[in-house]
Every structure is written in structure tokens, then in C-alpha cells.
N, CA, C and O atoms as a MOPAC input file, in Angstrom:
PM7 MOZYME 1SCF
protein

 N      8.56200 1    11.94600 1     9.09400 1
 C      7.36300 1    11.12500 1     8.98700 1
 C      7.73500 1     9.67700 1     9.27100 1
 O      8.54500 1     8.95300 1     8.69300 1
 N      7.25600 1     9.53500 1     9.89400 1
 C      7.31900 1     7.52600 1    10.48800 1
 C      5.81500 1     7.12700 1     9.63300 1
 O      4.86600 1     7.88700 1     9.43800 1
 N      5.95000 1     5.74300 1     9.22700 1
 C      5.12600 1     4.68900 1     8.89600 1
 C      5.10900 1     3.48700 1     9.44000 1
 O      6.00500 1     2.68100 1     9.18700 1
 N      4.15800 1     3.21700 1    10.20900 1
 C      4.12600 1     1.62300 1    10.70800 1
 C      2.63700 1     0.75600 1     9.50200 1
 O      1.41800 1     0.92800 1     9.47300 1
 N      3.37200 1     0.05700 1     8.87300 1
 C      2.20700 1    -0.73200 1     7.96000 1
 C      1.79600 1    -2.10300 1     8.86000 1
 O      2.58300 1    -2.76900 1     9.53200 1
 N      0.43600 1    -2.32600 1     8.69900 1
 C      0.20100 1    -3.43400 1     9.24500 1
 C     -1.12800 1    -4.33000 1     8.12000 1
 O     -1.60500 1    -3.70000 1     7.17600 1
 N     -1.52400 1    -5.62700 1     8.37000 1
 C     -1.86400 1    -6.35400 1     8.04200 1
 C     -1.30600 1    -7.02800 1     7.08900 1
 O     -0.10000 1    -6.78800 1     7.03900 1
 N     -1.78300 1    -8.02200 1     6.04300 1
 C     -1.01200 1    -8.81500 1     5.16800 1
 C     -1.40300 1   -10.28000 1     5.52700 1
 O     -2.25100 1   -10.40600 1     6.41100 1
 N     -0.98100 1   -11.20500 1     5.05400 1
 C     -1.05500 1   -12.69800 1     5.48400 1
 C     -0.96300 1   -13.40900 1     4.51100 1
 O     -0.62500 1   -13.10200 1     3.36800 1
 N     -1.38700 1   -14.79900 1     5.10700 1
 C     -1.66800 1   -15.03200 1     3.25800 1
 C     -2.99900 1   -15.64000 1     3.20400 1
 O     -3.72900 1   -15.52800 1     4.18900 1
 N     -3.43000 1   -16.32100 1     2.08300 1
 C     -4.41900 1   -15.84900 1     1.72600 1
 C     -4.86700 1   -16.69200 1     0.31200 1
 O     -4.13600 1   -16.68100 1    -0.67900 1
 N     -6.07700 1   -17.37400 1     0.34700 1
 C     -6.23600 1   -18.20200 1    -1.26500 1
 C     -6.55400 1   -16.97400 1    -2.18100 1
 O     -7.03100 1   -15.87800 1    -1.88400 1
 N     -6.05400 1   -17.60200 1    -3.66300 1
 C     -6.57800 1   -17.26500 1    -5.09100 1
 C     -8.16000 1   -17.11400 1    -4.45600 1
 O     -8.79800 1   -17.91300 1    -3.77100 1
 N     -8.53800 1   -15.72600 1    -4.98200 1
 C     -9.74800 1   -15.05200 1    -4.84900 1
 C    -10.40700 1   -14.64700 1    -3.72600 1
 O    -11.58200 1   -14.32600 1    -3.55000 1
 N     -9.29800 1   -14.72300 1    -2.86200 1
 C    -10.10800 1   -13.89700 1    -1.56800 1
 C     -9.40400 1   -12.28300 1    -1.29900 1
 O     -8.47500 1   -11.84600 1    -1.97700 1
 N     -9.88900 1   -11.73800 1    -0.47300 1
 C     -9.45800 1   -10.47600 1     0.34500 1
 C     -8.70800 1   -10.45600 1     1.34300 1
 O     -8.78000 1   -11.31800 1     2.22000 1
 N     -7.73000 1    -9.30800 1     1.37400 1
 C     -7.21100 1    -9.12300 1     2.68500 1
 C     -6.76800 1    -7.20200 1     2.40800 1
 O     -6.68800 1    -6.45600 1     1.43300 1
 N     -6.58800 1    -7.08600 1     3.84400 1
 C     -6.67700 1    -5.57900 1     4.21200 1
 C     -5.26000 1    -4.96900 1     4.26900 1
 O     -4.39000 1    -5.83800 1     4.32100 1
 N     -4.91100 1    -4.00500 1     4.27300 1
 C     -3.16300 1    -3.65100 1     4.64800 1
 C     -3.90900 1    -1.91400 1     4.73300 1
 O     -4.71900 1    -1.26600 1     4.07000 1
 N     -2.87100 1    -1.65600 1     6.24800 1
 C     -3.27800 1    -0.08800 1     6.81200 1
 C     -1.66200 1     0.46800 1     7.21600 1
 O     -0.64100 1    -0.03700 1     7.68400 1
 N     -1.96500 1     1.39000 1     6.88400 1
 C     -0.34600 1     2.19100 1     6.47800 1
 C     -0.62500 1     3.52400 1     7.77100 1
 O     -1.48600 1     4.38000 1     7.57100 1
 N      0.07200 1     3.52300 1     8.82100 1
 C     -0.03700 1     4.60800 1     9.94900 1
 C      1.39100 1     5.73200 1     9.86700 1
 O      2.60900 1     5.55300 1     9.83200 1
 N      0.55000 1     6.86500 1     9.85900 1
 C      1.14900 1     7.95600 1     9.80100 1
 C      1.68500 1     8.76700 1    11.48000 1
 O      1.01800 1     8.83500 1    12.51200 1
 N      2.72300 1     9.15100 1    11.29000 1
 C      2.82600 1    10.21500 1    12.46500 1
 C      3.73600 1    10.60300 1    12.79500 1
 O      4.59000 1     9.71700 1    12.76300 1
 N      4.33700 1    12.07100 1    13.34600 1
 C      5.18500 1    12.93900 1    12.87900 1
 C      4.77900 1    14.27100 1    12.14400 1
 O      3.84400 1    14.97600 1    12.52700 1
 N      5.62500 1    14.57100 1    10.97300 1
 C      5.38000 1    15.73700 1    10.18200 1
 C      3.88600 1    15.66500 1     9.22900 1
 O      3.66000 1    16.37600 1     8.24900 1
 N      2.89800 1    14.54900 1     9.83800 1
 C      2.15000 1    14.15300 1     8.42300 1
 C      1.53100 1    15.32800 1     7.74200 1
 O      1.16700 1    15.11100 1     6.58700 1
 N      1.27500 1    16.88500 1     8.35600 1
 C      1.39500 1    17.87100 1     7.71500 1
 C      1.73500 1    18.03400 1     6.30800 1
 O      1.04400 1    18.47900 1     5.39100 1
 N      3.01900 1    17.55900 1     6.31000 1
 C      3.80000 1    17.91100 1     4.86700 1
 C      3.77200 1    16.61000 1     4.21600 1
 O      4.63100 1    16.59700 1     3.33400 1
 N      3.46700 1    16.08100 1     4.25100 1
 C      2.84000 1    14.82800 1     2.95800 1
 C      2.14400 1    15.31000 1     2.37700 1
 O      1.07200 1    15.85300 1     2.64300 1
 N      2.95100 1    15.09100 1     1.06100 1
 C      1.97100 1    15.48900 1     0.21000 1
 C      1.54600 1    14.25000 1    -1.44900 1
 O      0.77700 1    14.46000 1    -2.38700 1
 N      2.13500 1    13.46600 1    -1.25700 1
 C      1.57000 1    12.01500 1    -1.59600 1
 C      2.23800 1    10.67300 1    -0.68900 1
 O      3.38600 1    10.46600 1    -0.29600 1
 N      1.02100 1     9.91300 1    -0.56100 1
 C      1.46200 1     8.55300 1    -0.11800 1
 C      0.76200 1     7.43300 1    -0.41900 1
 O     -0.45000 1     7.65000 1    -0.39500 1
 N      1.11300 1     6.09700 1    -0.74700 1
 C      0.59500 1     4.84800 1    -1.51600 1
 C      1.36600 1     3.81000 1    -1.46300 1
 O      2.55200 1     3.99200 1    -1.19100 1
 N      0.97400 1     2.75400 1    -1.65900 1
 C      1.70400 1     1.50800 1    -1.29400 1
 C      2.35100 1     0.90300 1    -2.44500 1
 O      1.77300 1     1.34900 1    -3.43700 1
 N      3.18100 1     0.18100 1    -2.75500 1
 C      3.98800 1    -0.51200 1    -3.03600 1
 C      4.10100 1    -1.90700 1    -2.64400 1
 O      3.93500 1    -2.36200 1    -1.51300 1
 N      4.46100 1    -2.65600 1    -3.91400 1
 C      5.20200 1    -3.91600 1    -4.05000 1
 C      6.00900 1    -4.40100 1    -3.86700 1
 O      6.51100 1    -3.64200 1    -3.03800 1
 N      6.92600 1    -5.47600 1    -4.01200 1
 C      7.96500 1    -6.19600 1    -5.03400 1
 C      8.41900 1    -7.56900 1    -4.05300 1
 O      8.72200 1    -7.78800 1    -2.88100 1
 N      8.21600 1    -8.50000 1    -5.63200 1
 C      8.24200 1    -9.86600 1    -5.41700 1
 C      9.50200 1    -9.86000 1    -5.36100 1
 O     10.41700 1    -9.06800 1    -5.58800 1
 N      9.35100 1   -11.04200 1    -4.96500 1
 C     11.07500 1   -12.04900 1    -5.27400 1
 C     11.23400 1   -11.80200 1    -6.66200 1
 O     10.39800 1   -11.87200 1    -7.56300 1
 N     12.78500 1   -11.41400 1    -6.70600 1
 C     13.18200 1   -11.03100 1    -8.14200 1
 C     12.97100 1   -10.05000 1    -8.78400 1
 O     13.64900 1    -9.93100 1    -9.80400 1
 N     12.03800 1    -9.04200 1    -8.48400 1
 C     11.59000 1    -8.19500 1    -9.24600 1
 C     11.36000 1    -6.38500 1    -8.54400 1
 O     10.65400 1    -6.32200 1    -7.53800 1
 N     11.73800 1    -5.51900 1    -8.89500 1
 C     11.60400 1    -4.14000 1    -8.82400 1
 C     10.67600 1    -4.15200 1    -8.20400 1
 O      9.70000 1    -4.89700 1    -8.29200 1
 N     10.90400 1    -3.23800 1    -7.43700 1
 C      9.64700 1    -2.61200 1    -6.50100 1
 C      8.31500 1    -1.76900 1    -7.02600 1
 O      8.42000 1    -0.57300 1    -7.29700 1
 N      7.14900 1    -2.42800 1    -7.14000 1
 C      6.54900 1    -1.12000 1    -8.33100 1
 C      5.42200 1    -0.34200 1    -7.42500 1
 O      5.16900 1    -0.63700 1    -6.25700 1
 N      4.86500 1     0.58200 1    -8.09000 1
 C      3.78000 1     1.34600 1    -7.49900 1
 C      2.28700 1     0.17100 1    -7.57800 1
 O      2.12100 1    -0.69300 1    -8.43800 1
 N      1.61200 1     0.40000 1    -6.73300 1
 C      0.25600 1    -0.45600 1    -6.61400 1
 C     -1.18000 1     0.49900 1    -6.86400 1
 O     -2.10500 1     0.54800 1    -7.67500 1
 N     -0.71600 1     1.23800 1    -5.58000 1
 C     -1.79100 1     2.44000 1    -5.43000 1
 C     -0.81400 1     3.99800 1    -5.05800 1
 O      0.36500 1     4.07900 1    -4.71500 1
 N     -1.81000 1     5.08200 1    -5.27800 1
 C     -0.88800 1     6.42500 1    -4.41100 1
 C     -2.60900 1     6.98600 1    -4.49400 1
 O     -3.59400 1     6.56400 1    -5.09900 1
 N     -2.37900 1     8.10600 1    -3.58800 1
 C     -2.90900 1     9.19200 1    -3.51000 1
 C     -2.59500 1    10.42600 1    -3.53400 1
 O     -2.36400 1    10.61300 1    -2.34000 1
 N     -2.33800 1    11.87200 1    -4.28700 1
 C     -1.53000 1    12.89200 1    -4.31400 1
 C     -2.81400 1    13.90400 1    -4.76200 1
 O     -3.66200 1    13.60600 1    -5.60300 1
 N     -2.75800 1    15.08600 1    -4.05000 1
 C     -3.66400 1    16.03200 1    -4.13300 1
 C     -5.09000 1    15.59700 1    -4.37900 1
 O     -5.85900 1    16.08600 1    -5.20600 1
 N     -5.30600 1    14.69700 1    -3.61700 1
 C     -7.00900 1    13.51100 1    -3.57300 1
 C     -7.20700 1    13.22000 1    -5.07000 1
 O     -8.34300 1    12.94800 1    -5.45800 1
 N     -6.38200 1    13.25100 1    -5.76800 1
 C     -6.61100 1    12.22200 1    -7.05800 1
 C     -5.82200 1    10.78600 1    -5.99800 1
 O     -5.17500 1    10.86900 1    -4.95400 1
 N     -6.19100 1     9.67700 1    -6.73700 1
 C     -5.82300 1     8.33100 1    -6.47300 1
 C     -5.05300 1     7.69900 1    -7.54800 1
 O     -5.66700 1     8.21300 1    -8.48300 1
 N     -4.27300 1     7.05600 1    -8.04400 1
 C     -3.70800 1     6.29400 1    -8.92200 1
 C     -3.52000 1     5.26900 1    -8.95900 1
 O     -2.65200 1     5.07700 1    -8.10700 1
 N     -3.93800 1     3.73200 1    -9.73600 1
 C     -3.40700 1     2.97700 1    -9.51800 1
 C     -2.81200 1     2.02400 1   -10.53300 1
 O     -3.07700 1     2.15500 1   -11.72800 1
 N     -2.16500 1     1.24900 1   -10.17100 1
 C     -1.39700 1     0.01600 1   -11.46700 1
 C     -2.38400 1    -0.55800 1   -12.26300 1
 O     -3.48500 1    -0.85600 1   -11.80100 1
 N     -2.07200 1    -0.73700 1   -13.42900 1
 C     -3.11700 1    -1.24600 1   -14.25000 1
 C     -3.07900 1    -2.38200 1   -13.67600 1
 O     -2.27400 1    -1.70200 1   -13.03900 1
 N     -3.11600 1    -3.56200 1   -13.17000 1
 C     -3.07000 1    -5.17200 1   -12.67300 1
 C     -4.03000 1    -4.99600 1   -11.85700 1
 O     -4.93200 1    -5.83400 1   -11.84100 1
 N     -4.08300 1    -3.68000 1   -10.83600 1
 C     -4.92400 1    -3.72000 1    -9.88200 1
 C     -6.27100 1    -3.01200 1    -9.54300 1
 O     -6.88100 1    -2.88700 1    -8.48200 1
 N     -6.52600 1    -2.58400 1   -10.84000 1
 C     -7.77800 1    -1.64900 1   -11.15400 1
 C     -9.25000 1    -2.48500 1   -10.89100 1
 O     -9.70900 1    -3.32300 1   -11.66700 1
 N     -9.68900 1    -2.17700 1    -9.98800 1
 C    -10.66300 1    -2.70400 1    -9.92700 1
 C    -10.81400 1    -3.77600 1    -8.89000 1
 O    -11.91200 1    -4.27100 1    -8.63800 1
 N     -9.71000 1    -4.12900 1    -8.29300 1
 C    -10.09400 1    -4.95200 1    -7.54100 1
 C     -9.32000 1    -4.52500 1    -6.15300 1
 O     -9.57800 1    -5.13500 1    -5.11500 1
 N     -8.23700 1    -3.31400 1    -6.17700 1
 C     -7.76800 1    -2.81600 1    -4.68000 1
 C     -8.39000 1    -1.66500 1    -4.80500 1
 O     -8.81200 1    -1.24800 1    -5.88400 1
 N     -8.52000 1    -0.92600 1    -3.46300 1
 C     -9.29700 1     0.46000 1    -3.22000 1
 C     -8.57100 1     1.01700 1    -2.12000 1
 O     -8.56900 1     0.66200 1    -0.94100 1
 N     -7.78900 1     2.20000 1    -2.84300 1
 C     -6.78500 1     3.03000 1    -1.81800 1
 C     -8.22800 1     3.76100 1    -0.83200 1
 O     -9.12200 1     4.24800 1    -1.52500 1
 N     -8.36500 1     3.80200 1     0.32900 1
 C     -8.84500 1     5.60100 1     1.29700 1
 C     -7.84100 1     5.95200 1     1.69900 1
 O     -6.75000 1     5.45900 1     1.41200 1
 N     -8.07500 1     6.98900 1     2.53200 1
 C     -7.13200 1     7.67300 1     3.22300 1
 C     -8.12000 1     8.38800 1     4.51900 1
 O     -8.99100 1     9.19800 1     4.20100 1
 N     -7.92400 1     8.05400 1     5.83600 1
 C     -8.50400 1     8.70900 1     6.83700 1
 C     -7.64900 1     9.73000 1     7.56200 1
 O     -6.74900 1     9.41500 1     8.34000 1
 N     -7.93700 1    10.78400 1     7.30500 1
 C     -7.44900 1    12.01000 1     7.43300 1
 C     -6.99300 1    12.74200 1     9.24300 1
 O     -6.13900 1    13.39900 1     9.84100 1
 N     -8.76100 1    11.76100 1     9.48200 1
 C     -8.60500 1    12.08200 1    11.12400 1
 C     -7.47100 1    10.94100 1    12.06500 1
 O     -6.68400 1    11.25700 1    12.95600 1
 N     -7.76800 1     9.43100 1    11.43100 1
 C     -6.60500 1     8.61600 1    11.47300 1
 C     -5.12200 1     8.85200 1    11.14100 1
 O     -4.30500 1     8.15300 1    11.73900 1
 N     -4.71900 1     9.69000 1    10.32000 1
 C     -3.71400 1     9.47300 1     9.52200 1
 C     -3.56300 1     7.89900 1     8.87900 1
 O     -2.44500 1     7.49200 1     9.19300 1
 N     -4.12100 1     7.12800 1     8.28400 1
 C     -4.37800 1     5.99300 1     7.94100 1
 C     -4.29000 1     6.22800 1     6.81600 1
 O     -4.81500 1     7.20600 1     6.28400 1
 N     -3.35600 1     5.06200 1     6.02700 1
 C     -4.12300 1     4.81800 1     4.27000 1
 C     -4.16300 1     3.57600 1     4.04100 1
 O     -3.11300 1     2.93600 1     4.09800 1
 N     -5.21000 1     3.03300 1     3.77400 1
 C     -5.54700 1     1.66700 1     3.91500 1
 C     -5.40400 1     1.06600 1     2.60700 1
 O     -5.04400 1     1.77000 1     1.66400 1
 N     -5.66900 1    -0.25600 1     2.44500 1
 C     -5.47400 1    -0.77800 1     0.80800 1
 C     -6.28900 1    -1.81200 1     0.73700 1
 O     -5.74800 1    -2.88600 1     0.99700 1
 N     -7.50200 1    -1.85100 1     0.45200 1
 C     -8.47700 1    -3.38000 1     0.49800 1
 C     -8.26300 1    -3.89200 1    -0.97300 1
 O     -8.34000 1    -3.28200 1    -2.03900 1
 N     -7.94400 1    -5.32300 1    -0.66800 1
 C     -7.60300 1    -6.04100 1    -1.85000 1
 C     -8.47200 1    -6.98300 1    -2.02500 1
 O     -8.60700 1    -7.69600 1    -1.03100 1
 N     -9.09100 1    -7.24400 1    -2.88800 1
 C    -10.11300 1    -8.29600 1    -3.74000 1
 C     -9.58100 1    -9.07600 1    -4.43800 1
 O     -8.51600 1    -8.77500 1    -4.97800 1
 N    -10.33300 1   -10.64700 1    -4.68300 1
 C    -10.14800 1   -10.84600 1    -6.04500 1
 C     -8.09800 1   -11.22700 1    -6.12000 1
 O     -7.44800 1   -11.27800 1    -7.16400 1
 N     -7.73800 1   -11.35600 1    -5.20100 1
 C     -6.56700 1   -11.68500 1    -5.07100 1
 C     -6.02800 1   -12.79400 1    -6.04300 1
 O     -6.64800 1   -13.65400 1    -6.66800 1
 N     -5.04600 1   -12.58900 1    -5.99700 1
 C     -3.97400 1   -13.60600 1    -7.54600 1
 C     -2.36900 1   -14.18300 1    -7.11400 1
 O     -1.46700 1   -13.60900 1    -6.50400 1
 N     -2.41800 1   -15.11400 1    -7.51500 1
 C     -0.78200 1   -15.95600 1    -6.90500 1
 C      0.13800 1   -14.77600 1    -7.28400 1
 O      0.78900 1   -14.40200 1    -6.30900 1
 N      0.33100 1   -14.22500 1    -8.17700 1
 C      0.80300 1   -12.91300 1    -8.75800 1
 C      1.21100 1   -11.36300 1    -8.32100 1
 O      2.04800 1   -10.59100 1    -8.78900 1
 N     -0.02900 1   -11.19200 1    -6.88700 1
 C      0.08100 1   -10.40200 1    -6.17400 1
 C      0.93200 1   -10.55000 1    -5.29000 1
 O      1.38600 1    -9.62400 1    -4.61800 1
 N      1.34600 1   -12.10600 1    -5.15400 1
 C      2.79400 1   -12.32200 1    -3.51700 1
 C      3.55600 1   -11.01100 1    -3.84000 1
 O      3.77700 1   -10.49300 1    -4.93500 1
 N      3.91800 1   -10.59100 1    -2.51300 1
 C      4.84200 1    -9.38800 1    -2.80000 1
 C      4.94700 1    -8.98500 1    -0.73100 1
 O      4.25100 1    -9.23300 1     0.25300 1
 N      6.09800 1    -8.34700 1    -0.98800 1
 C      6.17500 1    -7.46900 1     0.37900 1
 C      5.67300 1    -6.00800 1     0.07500 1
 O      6.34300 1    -5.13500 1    -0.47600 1
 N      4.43600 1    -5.89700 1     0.50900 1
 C      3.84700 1    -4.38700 1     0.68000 1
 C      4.45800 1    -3.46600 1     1.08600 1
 O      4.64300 1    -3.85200 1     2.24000 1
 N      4.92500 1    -2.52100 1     1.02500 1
 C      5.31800 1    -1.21800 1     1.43600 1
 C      4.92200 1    -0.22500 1     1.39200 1
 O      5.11900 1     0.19300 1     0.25100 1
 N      4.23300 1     0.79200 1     2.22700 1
 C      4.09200 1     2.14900 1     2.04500 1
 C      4.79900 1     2.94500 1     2.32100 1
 O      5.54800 1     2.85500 1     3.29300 1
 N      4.74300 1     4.10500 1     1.41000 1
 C      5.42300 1     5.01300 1     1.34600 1
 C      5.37300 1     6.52000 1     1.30500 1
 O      5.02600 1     6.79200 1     0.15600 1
 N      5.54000 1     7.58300 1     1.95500 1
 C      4.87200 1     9.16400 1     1.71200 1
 C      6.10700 1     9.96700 1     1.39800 1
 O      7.24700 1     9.66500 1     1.75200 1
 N      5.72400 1    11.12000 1     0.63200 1
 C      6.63500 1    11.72900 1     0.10300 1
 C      6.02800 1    13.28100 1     0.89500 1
 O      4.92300 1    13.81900 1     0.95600 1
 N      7.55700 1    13.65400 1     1.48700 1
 C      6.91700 1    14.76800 1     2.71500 1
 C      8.69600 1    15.47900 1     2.71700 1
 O      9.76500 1    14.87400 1     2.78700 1
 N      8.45300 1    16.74900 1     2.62500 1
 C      9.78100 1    17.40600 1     3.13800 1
 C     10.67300 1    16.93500 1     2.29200 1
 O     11.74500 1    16.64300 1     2.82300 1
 N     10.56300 1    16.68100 1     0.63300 1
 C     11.53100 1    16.51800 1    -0.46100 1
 C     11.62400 1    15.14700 1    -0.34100 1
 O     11.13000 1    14.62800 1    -1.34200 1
 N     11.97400 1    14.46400 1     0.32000 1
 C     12.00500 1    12.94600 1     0.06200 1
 C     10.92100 1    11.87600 1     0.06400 1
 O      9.71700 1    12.05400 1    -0.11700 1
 N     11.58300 1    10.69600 1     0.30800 1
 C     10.57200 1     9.25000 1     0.63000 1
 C     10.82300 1     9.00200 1     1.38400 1
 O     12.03400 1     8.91700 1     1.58800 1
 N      9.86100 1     8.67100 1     2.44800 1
 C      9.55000 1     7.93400 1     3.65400 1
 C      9.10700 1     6.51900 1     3.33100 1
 O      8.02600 1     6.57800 1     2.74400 1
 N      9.44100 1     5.52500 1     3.45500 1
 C      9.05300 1     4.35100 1     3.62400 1
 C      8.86900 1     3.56500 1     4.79700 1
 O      9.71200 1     3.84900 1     5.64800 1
 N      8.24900 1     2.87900 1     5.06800 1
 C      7.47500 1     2.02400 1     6.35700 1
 C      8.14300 1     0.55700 1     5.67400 1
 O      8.54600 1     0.11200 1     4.59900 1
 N      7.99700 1     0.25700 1     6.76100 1
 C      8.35000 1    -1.70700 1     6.78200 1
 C      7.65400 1    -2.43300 1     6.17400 1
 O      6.45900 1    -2.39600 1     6.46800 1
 N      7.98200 1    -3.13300 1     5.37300 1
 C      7.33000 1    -4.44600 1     4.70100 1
 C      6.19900 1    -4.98600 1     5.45800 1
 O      5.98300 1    -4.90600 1     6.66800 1
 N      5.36900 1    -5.66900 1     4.33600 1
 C      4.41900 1    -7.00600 1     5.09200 1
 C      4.24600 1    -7.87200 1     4.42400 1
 O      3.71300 1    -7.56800 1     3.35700 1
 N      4.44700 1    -8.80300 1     4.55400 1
 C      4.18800 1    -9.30700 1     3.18200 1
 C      2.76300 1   -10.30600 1     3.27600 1
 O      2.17100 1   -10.83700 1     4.21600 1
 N      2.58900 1   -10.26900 1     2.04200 1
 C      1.26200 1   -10.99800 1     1.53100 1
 C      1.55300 1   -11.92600 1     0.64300 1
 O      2.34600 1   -11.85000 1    -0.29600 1
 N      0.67500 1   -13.08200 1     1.07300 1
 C      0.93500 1   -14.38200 1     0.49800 1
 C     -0.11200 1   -14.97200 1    -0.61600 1
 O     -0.81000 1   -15.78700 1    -0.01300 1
 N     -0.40400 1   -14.92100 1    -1.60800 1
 C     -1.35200 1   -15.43200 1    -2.10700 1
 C     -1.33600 1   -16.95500 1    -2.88500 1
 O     -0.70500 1   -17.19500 1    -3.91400 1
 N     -2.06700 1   -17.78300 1    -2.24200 1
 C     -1.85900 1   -19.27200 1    -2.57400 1
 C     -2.88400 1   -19.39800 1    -3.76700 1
 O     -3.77300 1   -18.57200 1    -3.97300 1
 N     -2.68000 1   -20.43000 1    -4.46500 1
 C     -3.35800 1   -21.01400 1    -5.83300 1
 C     -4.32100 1   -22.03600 1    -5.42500 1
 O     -4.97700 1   -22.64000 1    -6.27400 1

């Protein structure tokens, strides 16, 4: 499974921005995938996932990101709201397919005060 992630930028305290996570290869055998964090200094954490069409996400970000997943795309997108200096981080997605993790390239997102 390959991942190419795209969008990100940066971006003021309280606005939106988009991030789309592209699938292709085995995407057959995925059988969860969701994006990821991690700031300067800090562990990489979970944001959003999707696994057997339940969705999951970080408590920080409830309510204001919204995982889909376009099936006919292979796409999993991440719309972020309501953005926070807090959210800076390099995005990563990631699918779990054929026993392991697949991870895609960073983007990072900038959120100014």
C-alpha cells in the first residue's frame, strides 16, 4: 500500500483547512486507516482512524475534524475546523493492510495565534 497525503498549510487560530490521504496498491487489504500527528517534541498520536466504518477520534478533536473515506477514490480526507496554535503538527496518514503500517509522508500544518 502506498500513501501520498496532501494539503496542510498554515493557517490562523479559528479557521479551516483540508488534508487528503491517497491510497493505491493492495488497498484491498486495508483494513484500518487515519491520520496522525506529532509536534515538535512530542509522540506521534492518533487524531482520527476509521476501522470496520466505525470512525474514532482524539478527544482534542471531537467535534471540530471530520474523518470520510471515499471508497471509489481511495481517499481519506480530514476537514479541520475551529483550528488551535496546538494543532501545529506534521500530519501523517497511515493504513494498516497485510499485518503492518503503512505510512505516507508528512504535511505539515501550521496554525498561527
Amino acid at each position: 500500500v502506498q500513501l501520498q497525503a496532501s494539503g496542510g498549510g498554515l493557517v490562523q487560530a479559528g479557521g479551516s483547512l483540508g488534508l487528503s490521504c491517497a491510497a493505491s496498491g493492495s488497498v484491498f487489504s486495508m483494513w484500518s486507516w487515519g491520520w496522525y500527528r506529532q509536534a515538535d517534541g512530542k509522540q506521534r498520536e492518533l487524531v482520527a482512524s476509521i476501522s470496520s466504518g466505525r470512525t474514532n477520534y482524539a478527544d482534542d478533536v471531537k467535534g471540530r475534524f471530520n474523518l470520510s473515506r471515499d471508497k471509489d477514490k481511495n481517499t481519506l480526507d480530514l476537514q479541520m475546523i475551529s483550528l488551535r496554535p496546538e494543532d501545529t503538527a506534521v500530519y501523517y496518514c497511515k493504513a494498516v493492510a497485510a499485518g503492518r503500517d503503512h505510512w505516507g509522508q508528512g504535511t505539515l500544518v501550521t496554525v498561527s495565534s
